[in-house]
Backbone as ProteinMPNN parsed JSONL, in Angstrom:
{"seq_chain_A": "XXXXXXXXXXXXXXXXXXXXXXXXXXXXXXXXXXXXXXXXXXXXXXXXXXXXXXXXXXXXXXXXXXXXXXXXXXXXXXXXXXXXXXXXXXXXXXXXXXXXXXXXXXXXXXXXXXXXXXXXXXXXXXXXXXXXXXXXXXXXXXXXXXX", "coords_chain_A": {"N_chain_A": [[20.262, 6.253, -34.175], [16.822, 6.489, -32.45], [15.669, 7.642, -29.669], [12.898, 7.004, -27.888], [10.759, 9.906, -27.718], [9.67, 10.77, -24.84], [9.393, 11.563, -21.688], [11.294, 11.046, -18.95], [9.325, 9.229, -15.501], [8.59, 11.385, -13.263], [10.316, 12.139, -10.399], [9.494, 10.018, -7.313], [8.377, 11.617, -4.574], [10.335, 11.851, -1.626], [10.139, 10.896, 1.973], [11.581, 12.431, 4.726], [13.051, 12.799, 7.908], [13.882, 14.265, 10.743], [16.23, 13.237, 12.858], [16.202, 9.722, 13.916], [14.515, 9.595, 16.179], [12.526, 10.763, 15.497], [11.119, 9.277, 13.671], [8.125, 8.006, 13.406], [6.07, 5.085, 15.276], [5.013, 3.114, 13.854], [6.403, 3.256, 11.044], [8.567, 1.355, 11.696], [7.225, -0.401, 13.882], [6.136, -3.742, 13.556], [3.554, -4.141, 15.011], [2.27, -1.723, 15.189], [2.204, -0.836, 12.948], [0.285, -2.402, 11.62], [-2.217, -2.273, 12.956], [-1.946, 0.794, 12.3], [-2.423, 0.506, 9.562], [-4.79, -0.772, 9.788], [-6.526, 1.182, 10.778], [-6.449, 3.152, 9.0], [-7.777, 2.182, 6.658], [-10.013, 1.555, 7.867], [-11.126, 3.728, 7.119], [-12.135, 4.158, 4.997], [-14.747, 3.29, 5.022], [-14.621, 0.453, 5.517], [-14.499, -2.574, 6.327], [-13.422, -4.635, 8.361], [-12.378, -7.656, 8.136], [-10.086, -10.104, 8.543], [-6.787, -10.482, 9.031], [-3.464, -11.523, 8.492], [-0.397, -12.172, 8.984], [2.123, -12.851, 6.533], [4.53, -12.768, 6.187], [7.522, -11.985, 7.879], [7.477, -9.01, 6.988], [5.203, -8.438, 5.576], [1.612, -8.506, 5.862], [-1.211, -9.327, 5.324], [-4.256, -8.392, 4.455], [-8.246, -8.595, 5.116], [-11.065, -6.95, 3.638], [-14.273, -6.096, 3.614], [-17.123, -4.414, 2.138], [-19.599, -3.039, 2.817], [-21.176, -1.324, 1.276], [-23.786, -1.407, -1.229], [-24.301, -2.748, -4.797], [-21.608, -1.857, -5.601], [-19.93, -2.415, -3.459], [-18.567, -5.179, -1.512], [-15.652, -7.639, -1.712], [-12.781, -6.325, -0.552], [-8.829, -6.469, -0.423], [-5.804, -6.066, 0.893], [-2.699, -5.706, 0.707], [0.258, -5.134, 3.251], [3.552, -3.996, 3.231], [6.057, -3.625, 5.26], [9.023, -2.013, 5.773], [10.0, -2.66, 3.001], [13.046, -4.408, 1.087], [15.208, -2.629, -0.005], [14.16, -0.53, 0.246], [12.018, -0.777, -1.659], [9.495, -1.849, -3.274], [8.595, -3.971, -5.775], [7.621, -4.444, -9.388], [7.116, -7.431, -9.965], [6.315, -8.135, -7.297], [3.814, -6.573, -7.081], [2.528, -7.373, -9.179], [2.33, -10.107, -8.56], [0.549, -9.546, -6.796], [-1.67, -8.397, -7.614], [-2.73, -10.185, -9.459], [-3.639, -12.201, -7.301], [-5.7, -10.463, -6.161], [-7.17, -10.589, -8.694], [-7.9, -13.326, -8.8], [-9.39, -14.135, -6.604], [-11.399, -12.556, -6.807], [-11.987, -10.437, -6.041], [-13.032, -6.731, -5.497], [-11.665, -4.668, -4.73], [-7.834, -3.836, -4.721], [-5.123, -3.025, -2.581], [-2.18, -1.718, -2.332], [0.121, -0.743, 0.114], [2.891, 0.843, 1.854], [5.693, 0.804, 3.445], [7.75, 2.229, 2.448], [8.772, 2.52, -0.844], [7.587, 2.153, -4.408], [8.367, 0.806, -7.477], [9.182, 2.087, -10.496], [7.821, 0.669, -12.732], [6.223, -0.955, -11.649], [4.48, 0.794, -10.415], [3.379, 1.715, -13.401], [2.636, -1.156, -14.309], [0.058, -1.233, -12.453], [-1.759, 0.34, -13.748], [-4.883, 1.013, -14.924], [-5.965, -0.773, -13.841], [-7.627, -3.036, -10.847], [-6.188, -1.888, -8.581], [-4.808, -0.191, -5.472], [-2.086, 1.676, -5.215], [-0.056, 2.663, -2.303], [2.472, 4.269, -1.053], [5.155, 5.289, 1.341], [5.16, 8.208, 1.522], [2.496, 8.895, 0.649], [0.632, 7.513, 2.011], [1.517, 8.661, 4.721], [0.765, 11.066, 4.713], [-1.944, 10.515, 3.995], [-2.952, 9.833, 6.23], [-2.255, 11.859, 8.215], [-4.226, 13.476, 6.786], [-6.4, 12.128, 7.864], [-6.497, 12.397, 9.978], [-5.181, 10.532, 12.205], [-2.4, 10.126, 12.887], [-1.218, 10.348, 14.938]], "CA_chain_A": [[19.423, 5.63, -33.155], [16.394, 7.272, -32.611], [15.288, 7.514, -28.586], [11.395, 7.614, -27.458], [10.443, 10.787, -27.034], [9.0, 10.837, -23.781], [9.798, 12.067, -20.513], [11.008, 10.12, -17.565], [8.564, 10.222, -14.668], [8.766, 12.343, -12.413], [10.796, 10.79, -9.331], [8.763, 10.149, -6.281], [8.875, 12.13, -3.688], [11.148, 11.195, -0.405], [9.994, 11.202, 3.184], [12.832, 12.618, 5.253], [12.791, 12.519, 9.065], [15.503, 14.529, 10.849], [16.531, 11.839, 13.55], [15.676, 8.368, 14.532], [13.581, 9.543, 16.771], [10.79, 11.305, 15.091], [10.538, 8.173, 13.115], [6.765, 7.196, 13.709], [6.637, 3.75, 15.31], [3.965, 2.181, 12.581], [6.933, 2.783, 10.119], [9.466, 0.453, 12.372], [7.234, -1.712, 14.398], [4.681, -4.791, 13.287], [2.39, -4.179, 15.509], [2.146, -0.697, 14.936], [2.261, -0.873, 11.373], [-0.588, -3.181, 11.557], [-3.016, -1.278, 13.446], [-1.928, 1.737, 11.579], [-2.806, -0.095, 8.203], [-6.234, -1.358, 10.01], [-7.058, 1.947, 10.989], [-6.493, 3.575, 7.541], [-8.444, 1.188, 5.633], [-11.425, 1.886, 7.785], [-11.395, 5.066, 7.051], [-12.63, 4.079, 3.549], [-16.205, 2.478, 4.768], [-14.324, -1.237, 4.82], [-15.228, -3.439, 7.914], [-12.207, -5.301, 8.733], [-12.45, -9.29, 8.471], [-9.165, -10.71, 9.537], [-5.21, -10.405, 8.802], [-2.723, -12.243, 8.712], [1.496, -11.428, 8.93], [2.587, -13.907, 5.543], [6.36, -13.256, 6.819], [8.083, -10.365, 8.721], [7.335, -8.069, 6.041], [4.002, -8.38, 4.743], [0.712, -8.51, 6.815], [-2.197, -9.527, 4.223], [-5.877, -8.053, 5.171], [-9.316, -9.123, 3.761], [-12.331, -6.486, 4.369], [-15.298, -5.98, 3.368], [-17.668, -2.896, 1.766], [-21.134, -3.105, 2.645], [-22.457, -0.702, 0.129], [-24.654, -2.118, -2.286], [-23.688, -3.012, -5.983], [-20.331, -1.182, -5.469], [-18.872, -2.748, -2.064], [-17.685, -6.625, -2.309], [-14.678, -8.028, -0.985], [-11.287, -5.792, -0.732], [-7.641, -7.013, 0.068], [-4.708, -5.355, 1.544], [-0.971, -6.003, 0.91], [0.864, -4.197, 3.807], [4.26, -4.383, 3.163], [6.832, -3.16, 6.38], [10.479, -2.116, 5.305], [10.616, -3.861, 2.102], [14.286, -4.709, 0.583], [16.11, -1.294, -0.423], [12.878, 0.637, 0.018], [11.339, -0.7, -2.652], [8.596, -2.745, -3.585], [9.053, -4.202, -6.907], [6.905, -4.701, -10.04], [6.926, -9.212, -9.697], [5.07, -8.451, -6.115], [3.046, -5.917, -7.445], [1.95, -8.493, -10.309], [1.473, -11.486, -7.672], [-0.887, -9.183, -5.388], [-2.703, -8.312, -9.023], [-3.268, -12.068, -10.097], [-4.211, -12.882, -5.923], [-7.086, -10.012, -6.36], [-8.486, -11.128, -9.606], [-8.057, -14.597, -8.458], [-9.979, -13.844, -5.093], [-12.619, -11.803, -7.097], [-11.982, -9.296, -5.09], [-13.385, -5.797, -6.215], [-9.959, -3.969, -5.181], [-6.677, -4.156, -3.882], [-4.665, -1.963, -1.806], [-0.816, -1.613, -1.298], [0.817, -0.265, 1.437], [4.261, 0.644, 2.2], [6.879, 1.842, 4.114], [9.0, 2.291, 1.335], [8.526, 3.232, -2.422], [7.652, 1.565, -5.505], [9.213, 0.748, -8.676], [8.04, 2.898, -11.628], [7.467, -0.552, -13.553], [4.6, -1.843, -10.729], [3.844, 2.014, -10.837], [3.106, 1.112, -14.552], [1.374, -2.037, -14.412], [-1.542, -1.473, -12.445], [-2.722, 1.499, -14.637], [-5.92, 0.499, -15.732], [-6.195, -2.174, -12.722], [-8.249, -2.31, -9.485], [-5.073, -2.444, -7.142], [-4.343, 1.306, -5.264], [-0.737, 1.588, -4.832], [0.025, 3.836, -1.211], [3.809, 4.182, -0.473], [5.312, 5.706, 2.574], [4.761, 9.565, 1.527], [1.21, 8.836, 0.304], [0.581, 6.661, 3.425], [1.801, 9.558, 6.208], [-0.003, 12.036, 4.437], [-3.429, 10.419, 4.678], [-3.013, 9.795, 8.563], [-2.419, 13.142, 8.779], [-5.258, 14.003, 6.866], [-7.514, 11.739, 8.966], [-6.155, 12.843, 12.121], [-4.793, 9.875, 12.427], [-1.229, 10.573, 12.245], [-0.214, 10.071, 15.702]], "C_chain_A": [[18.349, 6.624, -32.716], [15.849, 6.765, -31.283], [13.542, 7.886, -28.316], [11.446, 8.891, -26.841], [9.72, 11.06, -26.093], [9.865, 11.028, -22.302], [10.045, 11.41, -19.49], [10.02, 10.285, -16.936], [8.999, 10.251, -13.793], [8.994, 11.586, -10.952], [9.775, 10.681, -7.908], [9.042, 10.677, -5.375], [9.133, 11.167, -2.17], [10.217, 11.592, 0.774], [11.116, 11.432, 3.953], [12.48, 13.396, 6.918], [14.333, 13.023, 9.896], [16.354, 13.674, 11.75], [15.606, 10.484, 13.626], [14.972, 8.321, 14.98], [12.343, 9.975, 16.522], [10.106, 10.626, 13.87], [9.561, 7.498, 13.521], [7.192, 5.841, 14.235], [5.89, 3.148, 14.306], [4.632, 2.219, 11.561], [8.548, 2.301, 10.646], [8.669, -0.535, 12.919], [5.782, -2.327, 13.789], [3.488, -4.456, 13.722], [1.617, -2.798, 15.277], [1.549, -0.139, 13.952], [0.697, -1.414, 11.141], [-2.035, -2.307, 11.62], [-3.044, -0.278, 12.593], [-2.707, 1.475, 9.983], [-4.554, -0.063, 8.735], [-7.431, 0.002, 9.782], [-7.346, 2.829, 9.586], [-7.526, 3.46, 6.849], [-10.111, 1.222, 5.998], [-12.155, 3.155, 7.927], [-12.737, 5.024, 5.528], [-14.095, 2.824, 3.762], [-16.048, 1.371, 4.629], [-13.945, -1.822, 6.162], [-13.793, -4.874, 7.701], [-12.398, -6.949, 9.597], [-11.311, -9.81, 9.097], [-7.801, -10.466, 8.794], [-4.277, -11.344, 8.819], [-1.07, -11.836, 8.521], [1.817, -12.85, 7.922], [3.489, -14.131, 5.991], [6.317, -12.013, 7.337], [7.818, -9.639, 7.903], [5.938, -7.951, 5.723], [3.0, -8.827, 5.823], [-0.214, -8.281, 4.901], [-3.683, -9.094, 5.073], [-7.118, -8.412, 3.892], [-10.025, -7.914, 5.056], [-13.365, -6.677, 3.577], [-16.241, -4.431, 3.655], [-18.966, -3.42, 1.843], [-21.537, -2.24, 1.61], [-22.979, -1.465, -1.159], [-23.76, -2.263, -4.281], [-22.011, -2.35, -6.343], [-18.987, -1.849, -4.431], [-18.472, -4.19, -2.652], [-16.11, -6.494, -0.897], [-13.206, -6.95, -1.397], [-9.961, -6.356, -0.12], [-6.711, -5.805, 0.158], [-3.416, -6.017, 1.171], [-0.339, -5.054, 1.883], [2.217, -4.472, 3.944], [5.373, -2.987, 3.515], [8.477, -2.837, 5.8], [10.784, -3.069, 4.418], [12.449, -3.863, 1.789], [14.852, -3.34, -0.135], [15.067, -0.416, -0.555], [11.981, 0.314, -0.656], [10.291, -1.63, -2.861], [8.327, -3.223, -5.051], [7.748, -4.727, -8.069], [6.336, -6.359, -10.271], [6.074, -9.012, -8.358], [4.27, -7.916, -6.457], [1.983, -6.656, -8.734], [1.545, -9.199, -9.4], [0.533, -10.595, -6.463], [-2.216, -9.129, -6.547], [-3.479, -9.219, -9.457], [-4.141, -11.982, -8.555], [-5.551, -11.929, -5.549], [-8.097, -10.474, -7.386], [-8.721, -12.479, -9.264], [-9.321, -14.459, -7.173], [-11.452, -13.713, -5.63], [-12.821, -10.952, -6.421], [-12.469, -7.62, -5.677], [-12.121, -4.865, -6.063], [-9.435, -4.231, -4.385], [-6.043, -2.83, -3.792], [-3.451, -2.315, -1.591], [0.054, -0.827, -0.754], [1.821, -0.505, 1.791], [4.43, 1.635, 2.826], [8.034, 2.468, 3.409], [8.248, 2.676, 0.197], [8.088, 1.676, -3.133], [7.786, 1.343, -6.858], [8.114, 1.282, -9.656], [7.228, 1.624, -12.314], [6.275, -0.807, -12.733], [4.0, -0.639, -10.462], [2.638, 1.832, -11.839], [1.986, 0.22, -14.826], [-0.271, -2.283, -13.337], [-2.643, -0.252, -12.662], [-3.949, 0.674, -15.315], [-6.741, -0.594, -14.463], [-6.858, -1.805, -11.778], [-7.332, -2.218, -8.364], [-5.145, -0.702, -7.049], [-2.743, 0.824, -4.677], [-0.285, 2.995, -3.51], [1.601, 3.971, -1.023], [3.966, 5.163, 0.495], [4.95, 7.294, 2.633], [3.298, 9.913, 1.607], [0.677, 8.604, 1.909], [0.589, 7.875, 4.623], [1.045, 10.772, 5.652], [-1.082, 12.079, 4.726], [-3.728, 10.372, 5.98], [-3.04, 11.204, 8.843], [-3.887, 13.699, 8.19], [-6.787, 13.484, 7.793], [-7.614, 12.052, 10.161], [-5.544, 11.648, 12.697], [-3.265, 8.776, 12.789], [-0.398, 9.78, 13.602], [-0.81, 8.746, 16.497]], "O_chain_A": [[18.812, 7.752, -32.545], [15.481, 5.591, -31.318], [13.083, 8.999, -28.57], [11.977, 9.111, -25.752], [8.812, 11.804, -26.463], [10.966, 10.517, -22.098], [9.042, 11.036, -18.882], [9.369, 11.275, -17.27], [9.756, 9.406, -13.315], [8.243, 10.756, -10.438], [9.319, 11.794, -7.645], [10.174, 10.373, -4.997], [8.483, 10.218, -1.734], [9.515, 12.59, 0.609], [11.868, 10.458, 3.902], [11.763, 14.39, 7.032], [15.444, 12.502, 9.801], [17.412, 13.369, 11.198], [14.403, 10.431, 13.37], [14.242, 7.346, 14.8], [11.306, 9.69, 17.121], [9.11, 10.983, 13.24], [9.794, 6.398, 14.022], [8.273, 5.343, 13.92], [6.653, 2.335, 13.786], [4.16, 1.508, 10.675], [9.562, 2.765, 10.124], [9.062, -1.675, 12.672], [4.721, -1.733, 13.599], [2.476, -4.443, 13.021], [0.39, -2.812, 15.189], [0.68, 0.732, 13.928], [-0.036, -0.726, 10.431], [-2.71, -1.846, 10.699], [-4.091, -0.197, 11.95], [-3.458, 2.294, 9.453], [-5.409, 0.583, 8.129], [-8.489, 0.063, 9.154], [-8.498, 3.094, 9.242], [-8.188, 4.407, 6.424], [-11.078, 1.071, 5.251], [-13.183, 3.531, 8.49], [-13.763, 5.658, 5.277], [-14.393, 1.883, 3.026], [-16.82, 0.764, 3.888], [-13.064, -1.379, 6.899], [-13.597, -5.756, 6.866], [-12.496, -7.316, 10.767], [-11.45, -10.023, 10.301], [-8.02, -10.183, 7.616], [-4.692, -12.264, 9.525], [-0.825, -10.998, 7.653], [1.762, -13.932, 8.506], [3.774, -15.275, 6.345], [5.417, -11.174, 7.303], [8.41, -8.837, 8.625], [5.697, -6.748, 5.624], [3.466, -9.525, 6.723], [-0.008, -7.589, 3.904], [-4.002, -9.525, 6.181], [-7.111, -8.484, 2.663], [-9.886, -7.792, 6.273], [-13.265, -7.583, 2.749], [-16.239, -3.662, 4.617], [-19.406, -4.194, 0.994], [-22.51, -2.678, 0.995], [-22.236, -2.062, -1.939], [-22.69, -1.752, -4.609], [-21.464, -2.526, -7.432], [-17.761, -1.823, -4.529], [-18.152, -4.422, -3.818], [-15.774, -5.818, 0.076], [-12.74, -6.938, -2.537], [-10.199, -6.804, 1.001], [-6.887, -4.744, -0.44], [-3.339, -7.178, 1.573], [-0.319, -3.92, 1.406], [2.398, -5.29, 4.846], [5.611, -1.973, 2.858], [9.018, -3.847, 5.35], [11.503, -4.046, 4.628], [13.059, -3.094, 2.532], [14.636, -3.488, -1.338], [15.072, 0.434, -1.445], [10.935, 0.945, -0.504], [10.621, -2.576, -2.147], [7.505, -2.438, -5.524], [6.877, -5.433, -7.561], [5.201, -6.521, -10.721], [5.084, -9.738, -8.275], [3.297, -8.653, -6.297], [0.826, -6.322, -8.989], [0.335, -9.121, -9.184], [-0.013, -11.071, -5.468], [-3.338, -9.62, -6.428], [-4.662, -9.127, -9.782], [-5.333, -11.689, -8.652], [-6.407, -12.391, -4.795], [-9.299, -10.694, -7.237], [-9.879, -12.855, -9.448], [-10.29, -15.161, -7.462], [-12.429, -14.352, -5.237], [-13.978, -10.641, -6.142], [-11.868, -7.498, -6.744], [-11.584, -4.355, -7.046], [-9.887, -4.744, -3.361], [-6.219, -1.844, -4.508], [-3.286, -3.188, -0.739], [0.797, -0.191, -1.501], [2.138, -1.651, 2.111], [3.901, 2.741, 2.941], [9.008, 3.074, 3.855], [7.115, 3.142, 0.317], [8.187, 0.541, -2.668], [6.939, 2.006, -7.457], [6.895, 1.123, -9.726], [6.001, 1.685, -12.383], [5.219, -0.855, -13.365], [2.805, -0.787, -10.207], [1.442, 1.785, -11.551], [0.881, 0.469, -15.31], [-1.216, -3.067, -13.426], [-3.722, 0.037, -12.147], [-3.798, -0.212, -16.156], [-7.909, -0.979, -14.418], [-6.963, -0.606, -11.517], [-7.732, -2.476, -7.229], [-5.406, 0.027, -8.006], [-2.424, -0.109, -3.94], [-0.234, 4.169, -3.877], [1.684, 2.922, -0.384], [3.038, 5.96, 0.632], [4.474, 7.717, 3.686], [2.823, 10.82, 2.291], [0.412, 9.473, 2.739], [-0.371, 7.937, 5.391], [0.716, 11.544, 6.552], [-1.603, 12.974, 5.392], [-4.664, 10.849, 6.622], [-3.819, 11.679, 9.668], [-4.654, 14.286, 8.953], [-7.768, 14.113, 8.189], [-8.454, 12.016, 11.059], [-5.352, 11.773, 13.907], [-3.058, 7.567, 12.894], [0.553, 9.0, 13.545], [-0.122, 8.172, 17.341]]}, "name": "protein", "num_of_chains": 1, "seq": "XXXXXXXXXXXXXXXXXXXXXXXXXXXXXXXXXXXXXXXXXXXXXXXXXXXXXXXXXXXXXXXXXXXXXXXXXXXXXXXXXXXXXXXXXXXXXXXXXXXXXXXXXXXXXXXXXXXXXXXXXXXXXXXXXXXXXXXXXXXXXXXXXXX"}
């Protein structure tokens, strides 16, 4: 039997928080989360049309990039304590289809949690950015935006 030679990848790194309490609230509460997402997003020059919460978990955003032949419509997936941390390669596909469908120039997802190497995988090549919870608390901090 002859195994692909290739290397797992490399596991993602953990966020680890020594109590309960120095658990940010934007990665426990909706509203928090929300805002936190809003604020993020207009970090990146993208004028914030409207939101919506799909279910307890997911908060969908549409913005908009004024810059010229480059800007266009962008979407958001923000998705709050998904199901064992994870965010799985089937949502990561139906946000994929719901950007090219849209015509959207890119998509953005956002977690509190991780995501599966597989939806890692498939949007190589794609306009979706994939953020998970390490990525995510990192940029706040680099914006200043942390607390």
């Amino acid at each position: 039997v002859l195994l692909k030679n290739t290397a797992p990848p490399p596991p993602q790194d953990q966020l680890h928080f020594d109590s309960v309490d120095d658990i940010p609230a934007f990665l426990k509460d909706q509203e928090s989360f929300e805002e936190k997402c809003v604020e993020f997003l207009s970090k990146f020059n993208l004028e914030h049309k409207h939101s919506i919460w799909a279910n307890n978990s997911e908060l969908e955003i549409a913005m908009h990039d004024e810059t010229p032949v480059v800007g266009g419509i962008y979407l958001a997936l923000c998705i709050i304590d998904p199901p064992n941390k994870t965010v799985n390669a089937i949502k990561v596909k139906g946000f994929l289809d719901t950007v090219k469908g849209e015509g959207a120039s890119r998509g953005i997802m956002i977690t509190t949690g991780y995501f599966e190497d597989k939806a890692i995988n498939l949007i190589d090549e794609e306009p979706v950015e994939l953020v998970n919870v390490v990525d995510f608390v990192s940029y706040l901090k680099k914006f200043g935006i942390y607390e």
